[in-house]
PDB file of N, CA, C and O in Angstrom:
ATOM      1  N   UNK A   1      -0.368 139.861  56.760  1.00  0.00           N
ATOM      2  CA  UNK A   1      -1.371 139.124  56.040  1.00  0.00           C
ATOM      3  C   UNK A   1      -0.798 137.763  55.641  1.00  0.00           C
ATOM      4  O   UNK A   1       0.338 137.566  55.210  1.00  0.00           O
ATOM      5  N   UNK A   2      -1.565 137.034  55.807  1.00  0.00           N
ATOM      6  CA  UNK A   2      -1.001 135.389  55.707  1.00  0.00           C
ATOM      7  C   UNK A   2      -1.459 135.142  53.995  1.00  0.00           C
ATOM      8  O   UNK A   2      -2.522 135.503  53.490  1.00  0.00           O
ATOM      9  N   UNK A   3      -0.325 134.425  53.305  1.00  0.00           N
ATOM     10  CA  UNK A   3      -0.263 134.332  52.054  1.00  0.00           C
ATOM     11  C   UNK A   3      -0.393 132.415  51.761  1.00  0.00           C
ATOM     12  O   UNK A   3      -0.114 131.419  52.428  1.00  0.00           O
ATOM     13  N   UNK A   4      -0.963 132.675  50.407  1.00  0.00           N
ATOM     14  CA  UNK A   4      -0.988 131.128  50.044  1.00  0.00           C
ATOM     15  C   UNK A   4      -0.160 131.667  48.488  1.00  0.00           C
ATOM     16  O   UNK A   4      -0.375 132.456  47.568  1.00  0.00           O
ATOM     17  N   UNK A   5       1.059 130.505  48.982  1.00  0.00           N
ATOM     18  CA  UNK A   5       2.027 130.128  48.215  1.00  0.00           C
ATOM     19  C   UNK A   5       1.668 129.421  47.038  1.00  0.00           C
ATOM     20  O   UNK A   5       1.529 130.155  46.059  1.00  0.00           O
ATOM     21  N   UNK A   6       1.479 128.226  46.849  1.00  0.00           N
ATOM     22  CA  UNK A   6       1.427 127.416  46.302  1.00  0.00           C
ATOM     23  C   UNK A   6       0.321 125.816  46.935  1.00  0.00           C
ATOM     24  O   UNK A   6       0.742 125.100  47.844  1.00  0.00           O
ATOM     25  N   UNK A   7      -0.720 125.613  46.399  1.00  0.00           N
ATOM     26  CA  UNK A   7      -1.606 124.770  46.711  1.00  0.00           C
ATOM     27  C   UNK A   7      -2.275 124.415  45.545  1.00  0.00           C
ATOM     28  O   UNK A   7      -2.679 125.230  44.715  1.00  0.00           O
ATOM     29  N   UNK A   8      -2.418 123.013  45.459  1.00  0.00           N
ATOM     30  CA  UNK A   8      -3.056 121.993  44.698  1.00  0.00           C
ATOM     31  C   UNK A   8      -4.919 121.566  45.583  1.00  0.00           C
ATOM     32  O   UNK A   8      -5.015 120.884  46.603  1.00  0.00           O
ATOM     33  N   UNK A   9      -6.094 122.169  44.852  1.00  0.00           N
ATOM     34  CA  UNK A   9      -6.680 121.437  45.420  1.00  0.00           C
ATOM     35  C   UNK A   9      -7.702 119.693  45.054  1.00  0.00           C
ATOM     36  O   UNK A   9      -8.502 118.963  45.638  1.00  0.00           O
ATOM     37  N   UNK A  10      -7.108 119.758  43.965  1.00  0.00           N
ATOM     38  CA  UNK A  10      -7.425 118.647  43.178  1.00  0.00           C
ATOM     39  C   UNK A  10      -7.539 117.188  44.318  1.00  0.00           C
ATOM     40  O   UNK A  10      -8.521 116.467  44.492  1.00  0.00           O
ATOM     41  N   UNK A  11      -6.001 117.085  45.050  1.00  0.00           N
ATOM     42  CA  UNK A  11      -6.313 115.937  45.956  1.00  0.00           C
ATOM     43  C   UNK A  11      -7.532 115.859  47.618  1.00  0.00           C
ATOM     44  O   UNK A  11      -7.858 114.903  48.321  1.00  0.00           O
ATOM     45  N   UNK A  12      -7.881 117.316  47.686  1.00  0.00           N
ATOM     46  CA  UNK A  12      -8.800 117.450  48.542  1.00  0.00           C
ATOM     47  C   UNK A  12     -10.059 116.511  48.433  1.00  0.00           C
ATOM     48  O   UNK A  12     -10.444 116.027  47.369  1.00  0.00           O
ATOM     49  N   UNK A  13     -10.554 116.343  49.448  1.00  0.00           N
ATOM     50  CA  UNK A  13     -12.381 115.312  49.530  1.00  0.00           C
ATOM     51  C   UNK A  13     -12.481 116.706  49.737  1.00  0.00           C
ATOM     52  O   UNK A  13     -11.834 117.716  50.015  1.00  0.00           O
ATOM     53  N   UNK A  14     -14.634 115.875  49.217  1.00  0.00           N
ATOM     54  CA  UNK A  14     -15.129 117.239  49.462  1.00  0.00           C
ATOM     55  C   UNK A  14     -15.105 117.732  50.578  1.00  0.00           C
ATOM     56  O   UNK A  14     -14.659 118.856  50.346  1.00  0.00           O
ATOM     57  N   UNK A  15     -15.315 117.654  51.875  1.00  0.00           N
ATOM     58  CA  UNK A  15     -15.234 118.153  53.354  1.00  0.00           C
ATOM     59  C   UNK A  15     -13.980 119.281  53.261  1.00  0.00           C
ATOM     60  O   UNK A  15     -14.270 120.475  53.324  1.00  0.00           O
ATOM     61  N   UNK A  16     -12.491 118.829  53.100  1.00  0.00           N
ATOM     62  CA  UNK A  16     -11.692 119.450  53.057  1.00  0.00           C
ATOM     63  C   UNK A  16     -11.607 120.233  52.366  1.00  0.00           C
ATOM     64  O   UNK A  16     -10.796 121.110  52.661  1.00  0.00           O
ATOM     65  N   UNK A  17     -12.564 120.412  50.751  1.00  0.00           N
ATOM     66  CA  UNK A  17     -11.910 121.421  49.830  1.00  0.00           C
ATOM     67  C   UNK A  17     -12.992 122.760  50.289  1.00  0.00           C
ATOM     68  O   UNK A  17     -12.864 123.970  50.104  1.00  0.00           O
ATOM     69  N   UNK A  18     -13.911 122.091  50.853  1.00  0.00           N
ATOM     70  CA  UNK A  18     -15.106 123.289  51.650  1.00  0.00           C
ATOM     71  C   UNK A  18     -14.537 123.866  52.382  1.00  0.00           C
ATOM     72  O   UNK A  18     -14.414 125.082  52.236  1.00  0.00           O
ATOM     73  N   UNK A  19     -13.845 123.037  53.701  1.00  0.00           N
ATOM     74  CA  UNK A  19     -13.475 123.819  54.892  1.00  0.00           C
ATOM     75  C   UNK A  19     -12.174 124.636  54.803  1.00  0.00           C
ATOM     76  O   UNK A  19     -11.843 125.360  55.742  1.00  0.00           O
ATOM     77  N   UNK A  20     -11.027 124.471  53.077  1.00  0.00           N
ATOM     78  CA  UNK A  20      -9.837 124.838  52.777  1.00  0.00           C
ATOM     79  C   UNK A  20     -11.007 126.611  52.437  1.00  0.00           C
ATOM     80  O   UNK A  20     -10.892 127.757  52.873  1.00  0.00           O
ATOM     81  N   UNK A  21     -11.870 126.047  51.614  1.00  0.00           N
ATOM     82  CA  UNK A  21     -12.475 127.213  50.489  1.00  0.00           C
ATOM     83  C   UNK A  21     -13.138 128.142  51.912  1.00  0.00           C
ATOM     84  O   UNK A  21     -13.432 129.276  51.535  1.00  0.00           O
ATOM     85  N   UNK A  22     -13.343 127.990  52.967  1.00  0.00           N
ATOM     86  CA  UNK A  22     -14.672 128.756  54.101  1.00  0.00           C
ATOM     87  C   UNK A  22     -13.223 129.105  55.048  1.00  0.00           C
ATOM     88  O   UNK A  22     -13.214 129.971  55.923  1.00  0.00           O
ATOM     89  N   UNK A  23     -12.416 128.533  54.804  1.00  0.00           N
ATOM     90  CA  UNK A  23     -10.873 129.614  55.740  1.00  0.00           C
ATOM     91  C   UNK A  23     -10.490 130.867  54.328  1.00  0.00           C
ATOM     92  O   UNK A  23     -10.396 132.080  54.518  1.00  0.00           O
ATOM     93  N   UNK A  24     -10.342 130.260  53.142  1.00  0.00           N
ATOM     94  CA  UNK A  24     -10.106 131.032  52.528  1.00  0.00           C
ATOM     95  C   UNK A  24     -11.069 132.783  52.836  1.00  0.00           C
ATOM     96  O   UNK A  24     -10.681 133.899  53.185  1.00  0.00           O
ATOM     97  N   UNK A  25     -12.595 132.124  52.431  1.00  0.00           N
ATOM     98  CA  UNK A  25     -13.352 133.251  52.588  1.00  0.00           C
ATOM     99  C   UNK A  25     -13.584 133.947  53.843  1.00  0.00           C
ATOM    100  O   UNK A  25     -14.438 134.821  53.995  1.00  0.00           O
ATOM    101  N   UNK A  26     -12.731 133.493  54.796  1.00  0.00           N
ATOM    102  CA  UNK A  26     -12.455 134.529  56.230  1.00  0.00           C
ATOM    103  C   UNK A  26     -11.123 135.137  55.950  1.00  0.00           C
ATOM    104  O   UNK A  26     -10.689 136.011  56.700  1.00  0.00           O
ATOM    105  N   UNK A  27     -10.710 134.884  55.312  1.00  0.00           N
ATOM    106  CA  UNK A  27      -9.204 135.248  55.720  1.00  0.00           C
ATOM    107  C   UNK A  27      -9.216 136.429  54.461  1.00  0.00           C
ATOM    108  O   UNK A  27      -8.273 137.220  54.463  1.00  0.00           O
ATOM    109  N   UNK A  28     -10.437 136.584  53.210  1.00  0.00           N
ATOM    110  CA  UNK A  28     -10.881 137.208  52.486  1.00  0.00           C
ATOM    111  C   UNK A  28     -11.809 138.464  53.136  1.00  0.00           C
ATOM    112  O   UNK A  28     -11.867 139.596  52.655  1.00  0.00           O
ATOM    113  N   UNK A  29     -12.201 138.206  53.800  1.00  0.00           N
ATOM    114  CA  UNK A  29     -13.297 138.855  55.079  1.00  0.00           C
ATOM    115  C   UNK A  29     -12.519 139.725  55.913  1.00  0.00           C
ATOM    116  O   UNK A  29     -12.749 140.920  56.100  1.00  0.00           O
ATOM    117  N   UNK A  30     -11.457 138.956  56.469  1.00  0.00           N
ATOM    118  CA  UNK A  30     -10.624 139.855  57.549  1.00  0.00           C
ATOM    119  C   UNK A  30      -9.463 140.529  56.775  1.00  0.00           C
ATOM    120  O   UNK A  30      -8.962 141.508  57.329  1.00  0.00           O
ATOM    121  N   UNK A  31      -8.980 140.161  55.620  1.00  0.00           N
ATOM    122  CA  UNK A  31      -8.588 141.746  55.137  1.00  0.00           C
ATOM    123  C   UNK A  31      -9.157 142.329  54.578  1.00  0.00           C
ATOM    124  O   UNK A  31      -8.600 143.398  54.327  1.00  0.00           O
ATOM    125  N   UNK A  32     -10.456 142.186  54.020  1.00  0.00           N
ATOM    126  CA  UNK A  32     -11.569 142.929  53.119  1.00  0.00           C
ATOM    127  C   UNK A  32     -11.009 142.500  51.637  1.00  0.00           C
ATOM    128  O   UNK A  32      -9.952 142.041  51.205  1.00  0.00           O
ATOM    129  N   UNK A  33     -12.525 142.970  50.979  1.00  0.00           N
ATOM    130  CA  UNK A  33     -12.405 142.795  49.409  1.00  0.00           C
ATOM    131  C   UNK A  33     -12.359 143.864  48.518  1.00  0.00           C
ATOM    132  O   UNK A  33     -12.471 143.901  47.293  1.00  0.00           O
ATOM    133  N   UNK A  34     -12.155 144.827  49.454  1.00  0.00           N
ATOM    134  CA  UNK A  34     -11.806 146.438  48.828  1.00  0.00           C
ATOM    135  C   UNK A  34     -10.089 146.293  48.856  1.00  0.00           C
ATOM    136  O   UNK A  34      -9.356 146.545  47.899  1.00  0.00           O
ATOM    137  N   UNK A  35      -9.731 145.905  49.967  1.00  0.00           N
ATOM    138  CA  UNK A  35      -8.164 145.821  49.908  1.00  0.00           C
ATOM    139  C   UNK A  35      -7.372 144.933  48.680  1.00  0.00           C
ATOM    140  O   UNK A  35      -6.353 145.334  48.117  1.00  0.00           O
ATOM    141  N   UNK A  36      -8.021 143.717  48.404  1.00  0.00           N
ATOM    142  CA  UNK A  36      -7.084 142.726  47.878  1.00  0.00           C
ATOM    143  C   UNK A  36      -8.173 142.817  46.591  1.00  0.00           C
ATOM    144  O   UNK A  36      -8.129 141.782  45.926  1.00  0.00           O
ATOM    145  N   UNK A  37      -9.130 143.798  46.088  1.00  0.00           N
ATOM    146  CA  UNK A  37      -9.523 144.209  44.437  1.00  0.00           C
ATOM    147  C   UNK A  37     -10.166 143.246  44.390  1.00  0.00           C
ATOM    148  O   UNK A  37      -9.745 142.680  43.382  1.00  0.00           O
ATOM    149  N   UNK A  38     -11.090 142.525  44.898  1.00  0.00           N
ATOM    150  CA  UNK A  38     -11.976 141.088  44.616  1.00  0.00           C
ATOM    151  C   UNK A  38     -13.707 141.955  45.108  1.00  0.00           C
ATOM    152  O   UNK A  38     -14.461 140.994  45.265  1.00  0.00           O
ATOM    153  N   UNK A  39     -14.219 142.776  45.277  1.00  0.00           N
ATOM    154  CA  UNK A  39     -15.244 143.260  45.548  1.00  0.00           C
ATOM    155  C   UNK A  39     -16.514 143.127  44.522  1.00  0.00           C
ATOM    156  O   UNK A  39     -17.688 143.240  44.873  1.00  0.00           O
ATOM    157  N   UNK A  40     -16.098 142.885  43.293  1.00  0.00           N
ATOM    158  CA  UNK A  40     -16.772 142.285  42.394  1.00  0.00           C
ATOM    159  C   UNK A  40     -17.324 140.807  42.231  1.00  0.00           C
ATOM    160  O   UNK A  40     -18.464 140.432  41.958  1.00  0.00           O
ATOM    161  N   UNK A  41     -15.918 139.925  42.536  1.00  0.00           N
ATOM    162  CA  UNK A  41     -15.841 138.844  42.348  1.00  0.00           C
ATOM    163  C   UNK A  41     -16.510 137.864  43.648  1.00  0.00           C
ATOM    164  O   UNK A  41     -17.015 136.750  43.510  1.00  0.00           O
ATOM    165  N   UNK A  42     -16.364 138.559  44.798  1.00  0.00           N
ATOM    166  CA  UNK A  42     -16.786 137.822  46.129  1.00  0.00           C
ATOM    167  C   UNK A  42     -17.798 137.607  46.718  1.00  0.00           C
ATOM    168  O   UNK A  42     -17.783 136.827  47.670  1.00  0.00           O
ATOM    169  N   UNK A  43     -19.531 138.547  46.120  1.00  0.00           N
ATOM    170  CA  UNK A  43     -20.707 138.139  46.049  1.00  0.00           C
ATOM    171  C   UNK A  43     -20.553 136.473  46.099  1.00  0.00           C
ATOM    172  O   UNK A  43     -20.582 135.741  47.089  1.00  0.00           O
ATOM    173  N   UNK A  44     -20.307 135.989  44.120  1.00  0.00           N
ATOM    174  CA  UNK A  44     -20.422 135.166  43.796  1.00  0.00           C
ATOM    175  C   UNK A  44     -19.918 133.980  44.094  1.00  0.00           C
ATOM    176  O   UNK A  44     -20.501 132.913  43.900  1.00  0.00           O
ATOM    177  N   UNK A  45     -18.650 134.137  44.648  1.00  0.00           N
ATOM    178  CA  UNK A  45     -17.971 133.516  45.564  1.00  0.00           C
ATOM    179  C   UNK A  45     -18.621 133.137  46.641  1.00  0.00           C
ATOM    180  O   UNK A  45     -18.938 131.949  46.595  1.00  0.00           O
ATOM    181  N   UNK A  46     -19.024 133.841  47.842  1.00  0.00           N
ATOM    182  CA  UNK A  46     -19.669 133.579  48.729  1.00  0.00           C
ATOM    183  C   UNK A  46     -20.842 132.667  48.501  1.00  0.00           C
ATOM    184  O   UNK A  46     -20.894 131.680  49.234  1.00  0.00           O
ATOM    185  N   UNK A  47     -21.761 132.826  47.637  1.00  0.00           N
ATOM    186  CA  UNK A  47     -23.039 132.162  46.791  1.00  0.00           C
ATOM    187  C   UNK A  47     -22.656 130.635  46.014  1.00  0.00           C
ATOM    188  O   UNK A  47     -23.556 129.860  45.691  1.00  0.00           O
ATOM    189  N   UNK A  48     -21.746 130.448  45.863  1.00  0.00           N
ATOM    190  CA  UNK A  48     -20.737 128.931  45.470  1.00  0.00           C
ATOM    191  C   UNK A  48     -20.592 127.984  46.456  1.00  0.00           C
ATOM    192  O   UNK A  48     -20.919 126.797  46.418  1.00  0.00           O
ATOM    193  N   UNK A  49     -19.888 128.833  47.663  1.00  0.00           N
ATOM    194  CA  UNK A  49     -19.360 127.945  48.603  1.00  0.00           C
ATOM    195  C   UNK A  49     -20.699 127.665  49.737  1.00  0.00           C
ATOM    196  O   UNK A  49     -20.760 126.763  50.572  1.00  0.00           O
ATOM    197  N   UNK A  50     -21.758 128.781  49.454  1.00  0.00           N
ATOM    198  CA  UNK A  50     -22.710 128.313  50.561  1.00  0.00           C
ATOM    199  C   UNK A  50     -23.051 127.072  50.109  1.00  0.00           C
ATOM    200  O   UNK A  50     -23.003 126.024  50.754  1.00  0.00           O
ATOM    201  N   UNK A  51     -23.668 127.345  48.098  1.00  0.00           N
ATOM    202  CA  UNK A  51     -23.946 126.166  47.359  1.00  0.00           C
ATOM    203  C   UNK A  51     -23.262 125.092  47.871  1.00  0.00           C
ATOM    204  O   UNK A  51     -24.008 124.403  48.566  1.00  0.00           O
ATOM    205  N   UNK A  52     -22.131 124.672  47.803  1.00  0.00           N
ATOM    206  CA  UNK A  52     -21.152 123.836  48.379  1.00  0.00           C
ATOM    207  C   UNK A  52     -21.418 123.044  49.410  1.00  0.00           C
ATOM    208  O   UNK A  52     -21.697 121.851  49.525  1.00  0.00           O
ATOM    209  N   UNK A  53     -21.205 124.413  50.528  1.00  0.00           N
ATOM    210  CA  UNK A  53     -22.260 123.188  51.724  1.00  0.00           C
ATOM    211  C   UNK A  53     -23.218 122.706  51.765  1.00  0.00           C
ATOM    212  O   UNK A  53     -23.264 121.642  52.383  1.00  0.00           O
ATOM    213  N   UNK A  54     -24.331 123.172  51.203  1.00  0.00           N
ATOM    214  CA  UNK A  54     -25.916 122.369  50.964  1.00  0.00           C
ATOM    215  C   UNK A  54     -25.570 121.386  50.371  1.00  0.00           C
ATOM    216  O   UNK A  54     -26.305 120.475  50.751  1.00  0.00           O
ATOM    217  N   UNK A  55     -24.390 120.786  49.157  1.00  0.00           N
ATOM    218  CA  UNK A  55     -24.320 119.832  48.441  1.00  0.00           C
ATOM    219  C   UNK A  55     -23.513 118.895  49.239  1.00  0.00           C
ATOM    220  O   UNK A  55     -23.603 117.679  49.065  1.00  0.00           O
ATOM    221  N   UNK A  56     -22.613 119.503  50.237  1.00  0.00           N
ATOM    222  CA  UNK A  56     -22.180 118.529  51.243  1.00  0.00           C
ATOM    223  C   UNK A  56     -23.047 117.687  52.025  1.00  0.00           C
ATOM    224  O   UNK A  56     -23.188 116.474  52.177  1.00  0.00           O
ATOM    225  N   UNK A  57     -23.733 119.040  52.600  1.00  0.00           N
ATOM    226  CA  UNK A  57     -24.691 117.917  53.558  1.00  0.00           C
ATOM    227  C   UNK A  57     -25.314 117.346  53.155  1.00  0.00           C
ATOM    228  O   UNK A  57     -25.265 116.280  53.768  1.00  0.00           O
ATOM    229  N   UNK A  58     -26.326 117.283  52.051  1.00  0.00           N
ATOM    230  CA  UNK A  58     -27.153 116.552  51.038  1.00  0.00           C
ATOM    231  C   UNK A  58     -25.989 114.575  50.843  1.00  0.00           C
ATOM    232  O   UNK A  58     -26.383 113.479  51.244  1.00  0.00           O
ATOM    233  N   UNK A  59     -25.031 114.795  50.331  1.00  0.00           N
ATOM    234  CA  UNK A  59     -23.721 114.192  50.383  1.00  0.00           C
ATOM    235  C   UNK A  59     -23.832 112.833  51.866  1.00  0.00           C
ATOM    236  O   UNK A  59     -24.061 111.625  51.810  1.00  0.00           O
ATOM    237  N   UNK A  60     -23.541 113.787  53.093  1.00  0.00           N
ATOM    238  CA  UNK A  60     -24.218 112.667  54.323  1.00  0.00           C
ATOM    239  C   UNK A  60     -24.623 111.953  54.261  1.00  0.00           C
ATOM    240  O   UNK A  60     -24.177 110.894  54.700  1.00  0.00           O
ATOM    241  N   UNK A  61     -26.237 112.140  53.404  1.00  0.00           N
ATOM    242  CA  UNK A  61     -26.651 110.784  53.654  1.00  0.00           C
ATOM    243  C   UNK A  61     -28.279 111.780  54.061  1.00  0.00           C
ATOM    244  O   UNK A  61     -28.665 112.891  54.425  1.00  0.00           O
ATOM    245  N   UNK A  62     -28.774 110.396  53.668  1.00  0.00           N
ATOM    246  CA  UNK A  62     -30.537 110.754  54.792  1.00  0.00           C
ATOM    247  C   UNK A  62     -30.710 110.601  56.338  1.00  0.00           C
ATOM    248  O   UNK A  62     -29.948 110.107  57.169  1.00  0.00           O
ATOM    249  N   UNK A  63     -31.730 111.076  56.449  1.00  0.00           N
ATOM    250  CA  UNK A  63     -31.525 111.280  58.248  1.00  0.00           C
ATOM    251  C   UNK A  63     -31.802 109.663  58.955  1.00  0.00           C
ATOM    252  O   UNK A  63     -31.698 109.265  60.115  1.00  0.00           O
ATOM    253  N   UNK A  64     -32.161 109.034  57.793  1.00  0.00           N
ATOM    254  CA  UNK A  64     -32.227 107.436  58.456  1.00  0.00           C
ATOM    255  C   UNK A  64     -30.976 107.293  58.524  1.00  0.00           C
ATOM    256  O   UNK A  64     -30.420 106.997  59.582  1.00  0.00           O
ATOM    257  N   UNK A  65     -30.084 107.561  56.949  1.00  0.00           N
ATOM    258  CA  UNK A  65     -28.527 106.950  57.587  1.00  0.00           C
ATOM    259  C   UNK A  65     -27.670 107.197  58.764  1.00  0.00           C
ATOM    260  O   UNK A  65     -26.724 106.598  59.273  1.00  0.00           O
ATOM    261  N   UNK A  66     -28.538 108.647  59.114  1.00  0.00           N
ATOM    262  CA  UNK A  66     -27.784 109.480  60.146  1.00  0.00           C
ATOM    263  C   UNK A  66     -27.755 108.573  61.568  1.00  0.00           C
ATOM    264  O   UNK A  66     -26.831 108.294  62.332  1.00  0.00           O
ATOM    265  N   UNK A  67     -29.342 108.205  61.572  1.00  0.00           N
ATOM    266  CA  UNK A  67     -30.079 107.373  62.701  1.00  0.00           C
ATOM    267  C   UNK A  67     -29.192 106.084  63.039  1.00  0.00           C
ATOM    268  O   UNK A  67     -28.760 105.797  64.156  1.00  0.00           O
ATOM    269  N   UNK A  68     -28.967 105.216  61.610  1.00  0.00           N
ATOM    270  CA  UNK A  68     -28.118 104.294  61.809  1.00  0.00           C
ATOM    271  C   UNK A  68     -27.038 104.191  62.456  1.00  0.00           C
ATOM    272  O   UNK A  68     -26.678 103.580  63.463  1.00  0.00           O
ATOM    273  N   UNK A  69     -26.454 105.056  61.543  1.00  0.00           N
ATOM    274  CA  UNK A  69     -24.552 105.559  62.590  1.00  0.00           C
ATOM    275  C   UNK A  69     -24.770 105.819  63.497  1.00  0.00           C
ATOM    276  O   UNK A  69     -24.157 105.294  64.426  1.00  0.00           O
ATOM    277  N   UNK A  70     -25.627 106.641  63.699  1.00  0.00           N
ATOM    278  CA  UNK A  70     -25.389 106.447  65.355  1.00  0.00           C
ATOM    279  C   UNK A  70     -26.030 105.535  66.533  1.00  0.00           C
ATOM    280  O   UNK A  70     -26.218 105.727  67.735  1.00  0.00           O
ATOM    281  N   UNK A  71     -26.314 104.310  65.527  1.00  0.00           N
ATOM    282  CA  UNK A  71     -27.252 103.299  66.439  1.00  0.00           C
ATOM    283  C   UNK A  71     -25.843 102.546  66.120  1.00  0.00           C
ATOM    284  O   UNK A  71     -25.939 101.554  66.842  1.00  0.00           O
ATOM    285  N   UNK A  72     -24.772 102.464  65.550  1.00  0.00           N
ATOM    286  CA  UNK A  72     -23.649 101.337  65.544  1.00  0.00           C
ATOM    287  C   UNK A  72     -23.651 101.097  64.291  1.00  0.00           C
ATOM    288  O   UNK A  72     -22.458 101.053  63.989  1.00  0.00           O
ATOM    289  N   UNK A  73     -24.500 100.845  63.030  1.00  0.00           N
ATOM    290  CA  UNK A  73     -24.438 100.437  61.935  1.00  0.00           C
ATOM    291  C   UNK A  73     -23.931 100.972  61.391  1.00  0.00           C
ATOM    292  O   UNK A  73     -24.197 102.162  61.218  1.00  0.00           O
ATOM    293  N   UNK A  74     -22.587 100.153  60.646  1.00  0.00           N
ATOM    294  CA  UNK A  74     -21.678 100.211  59.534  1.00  0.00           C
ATOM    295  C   UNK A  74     -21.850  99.261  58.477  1.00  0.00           C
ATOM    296  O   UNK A  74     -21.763  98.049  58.676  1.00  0.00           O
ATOM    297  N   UNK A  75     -22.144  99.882  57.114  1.00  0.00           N
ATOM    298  CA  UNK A  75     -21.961  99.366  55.989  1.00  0.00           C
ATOM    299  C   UNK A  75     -21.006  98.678  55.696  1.00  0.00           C
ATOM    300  O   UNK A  75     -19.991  99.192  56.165  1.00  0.00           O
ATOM    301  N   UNK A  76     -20.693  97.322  54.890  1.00  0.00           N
ATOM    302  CA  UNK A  76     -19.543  96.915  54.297  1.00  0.00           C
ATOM    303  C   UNK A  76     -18.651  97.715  53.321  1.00  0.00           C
ATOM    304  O   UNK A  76     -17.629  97.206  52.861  1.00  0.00           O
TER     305      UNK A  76
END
């Protein structure tokens, strides 16, 4: 079982502290939450980080900005 030592996530952007938090919750998944006593706690967990991504993508931008970038337009 692969262990986390020691990690700070304070210096993470949001992208990274999602995609640190959505390895976490596989790697929570593939040893189970009966094994490592979190079976209580990991509903809510799961229900956070989905939250998370909706607030990411929201975050992006509107689908005009989307349109832009990919027409070449960059903001100053």
């Amino acid at each position: 079982m692969e262990q986390i030592i020691d990690f700070t996530l304070r210096p993470l952007r949001n992208n990274e502290h999602y995609q640190f938090m959505s390895d976490f919750s596989k790697m929570i998944t593939a040893t189970t939450p009966e094994t490592l006593g979190v079976v209580n706690q990991f509903p809510a967990f799961t229900v956070v980080l989905s939250n998370e991504a909706i607030a990411i993508g929201v975050e992006d931008g509107s689908s005009l900005s989307k349109k832009m970038r990919s027409a070449g337009y960059s903001p100053r």
